[in-house]
C-alpha positions in Angstrom: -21.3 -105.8 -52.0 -23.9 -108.7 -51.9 -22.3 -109.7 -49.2 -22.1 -107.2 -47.0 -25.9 -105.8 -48.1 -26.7 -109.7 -47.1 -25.1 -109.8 -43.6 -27.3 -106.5 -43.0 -30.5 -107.0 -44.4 -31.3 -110.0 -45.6 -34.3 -109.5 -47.6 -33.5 -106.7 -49.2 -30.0 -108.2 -50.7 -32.5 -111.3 -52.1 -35.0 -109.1 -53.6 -32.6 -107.3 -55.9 -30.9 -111.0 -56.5 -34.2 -111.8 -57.7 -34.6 -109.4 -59.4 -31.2 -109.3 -61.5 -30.5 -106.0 -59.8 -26.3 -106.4 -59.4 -24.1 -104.7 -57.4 -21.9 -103.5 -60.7 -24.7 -101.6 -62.3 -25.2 -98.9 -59.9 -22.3 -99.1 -57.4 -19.9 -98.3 -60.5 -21.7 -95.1 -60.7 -21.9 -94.3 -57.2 -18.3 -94.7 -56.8 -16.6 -93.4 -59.7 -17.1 -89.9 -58.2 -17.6 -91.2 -54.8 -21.7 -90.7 -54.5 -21.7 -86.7 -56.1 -23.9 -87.9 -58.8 -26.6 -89.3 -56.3 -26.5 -86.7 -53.4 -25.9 -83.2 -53.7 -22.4 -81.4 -52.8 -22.8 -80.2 -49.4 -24.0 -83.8 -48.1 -20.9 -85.2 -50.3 -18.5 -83.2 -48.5 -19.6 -84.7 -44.8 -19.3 -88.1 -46.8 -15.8 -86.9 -48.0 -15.0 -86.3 -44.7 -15.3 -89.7 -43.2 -14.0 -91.5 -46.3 -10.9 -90.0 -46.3 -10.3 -89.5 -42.6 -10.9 -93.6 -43.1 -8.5 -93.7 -45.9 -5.8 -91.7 -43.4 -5.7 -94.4 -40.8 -6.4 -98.0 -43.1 -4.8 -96.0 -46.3 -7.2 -97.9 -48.9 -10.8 -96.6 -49.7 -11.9 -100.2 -49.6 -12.9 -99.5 -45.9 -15.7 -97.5 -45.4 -17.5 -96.6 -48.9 -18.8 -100.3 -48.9 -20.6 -99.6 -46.0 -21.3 -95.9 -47.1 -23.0 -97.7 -50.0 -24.7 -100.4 -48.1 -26.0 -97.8 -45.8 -27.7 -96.1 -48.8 -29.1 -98.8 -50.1 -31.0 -99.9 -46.7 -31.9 -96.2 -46.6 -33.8 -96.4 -49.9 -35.3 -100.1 -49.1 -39.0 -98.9 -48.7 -38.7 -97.7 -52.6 -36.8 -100.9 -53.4 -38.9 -103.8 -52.0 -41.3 -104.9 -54.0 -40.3 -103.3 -57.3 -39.5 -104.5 -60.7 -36.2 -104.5 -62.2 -36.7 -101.3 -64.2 -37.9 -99.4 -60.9 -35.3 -100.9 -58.8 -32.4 -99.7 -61.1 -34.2 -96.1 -61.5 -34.5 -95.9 -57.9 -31.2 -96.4 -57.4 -29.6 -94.3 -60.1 -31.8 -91.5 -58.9 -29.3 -87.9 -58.9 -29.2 -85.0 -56.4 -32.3 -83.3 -57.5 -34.3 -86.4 -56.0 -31.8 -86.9 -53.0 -32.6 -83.5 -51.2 -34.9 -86.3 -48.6 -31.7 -87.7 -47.7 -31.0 -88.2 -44.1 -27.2 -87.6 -44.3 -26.6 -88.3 -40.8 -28.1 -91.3 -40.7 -26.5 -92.8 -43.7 -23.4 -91.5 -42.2 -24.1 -92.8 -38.8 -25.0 -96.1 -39.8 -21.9 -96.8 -42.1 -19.8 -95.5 -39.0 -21.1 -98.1 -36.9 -21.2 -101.2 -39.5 -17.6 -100.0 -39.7 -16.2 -99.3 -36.2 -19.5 -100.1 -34.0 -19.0 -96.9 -32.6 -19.8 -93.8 -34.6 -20.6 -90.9 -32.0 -16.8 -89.9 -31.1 -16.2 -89.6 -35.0 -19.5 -87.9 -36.2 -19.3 -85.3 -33.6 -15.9 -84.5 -35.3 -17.1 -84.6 -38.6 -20.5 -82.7 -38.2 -18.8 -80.3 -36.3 -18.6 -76.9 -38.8 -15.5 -75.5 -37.5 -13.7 -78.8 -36.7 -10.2 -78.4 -38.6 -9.5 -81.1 -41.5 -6.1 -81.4 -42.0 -4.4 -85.3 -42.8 -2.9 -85.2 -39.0 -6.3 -84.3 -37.5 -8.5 -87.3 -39.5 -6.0 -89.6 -38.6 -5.8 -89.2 -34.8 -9.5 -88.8 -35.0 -10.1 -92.1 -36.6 -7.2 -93.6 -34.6 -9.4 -93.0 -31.7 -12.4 -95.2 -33.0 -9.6 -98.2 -33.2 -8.5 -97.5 -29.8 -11.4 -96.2 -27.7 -9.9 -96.8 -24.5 -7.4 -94.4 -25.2 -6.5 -90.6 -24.0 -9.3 -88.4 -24.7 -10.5 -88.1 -28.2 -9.3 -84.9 -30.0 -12.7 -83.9 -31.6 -15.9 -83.0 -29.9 -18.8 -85.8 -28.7 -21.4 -85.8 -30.4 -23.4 -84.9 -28.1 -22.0 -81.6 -28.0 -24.1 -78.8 -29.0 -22.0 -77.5 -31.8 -22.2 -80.6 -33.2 -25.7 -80.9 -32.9 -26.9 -77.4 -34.2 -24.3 -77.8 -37.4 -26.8 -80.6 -38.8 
């Protein structure tokens, strides 16, 4: 996780080195029920979404929750630089109640894009409400990111207007 925190932003990853913040002491808890302690249901379920649409095509959930995680923690960086140990860890072991200022889409966009540098075709599928979620359906869908120069993706741009209004 330091690693991939490190190749993003820098001085965050040294600040919660210096601090003796590790990776294992809050992404255990984030991932052993896949962020639902930290964000509330309905922004889990988008999250849910793209994990396991991921996990269709590369078949491992190694893929894309490191960068779902990363993702969060740049998103909380204001609150982390410049904080103790103790404030750090609380900060990050915050729960839903303190999550409802969560920009979903962004954390979702920007993992997307660490991930496959190219998260519009894929978030317009997933923020789409009525966007059907069977196995078949995620898979083409992310098949599509890997092979953008394909036939026309199967899911709606993001730039659609469904897509849009649903978030």
């Amino acid at each position: 996780q330091n690693v991939l925190l490190a190749r993003y932003d820098r001085r965050l990853c040294r600040h919660l080195q210096n601090e003796n913040v590790l990776p294992q002491m809050y992404l255990q808890r984030w991932l052993r029920v896949l962020f639902l302690r930290e964000l509330p249901m309905p922004q889990c379920m988008l999250l849910w979404d793209a994990i396991f649409a991921d996990y269709a095509v590369h078949h491992t959930l190694q893929s894309l929750v490191p960068h779902l995680a990363v993702a969060r923690i740049i998103q909380m960086r204001n609150s982390l630089l410049g904080k103790d140990f103790n404030q750090c860890i609380t900060q990050l072991q915050r729960g839903p109640e303190s999550a409802d200022g969560v920009d979903i889409s962004a954390l979702l966009r920007a993992a997307l894009e660490r991930r496959y540098g190219d998260a519009d075709r894929l978030f317009g599928f997933l923020s789409s409400a009525s966007a059907p979620r069977s196995p078949e359906f995620l898979r083409r869908a992310m098949d599509s990111l890997r092979h953008p120069s394909g036939a026309t993706p199967a899911f709606p741009s993001a730039s659609s207007s469904a897509a849009a209004s649903s978030l």
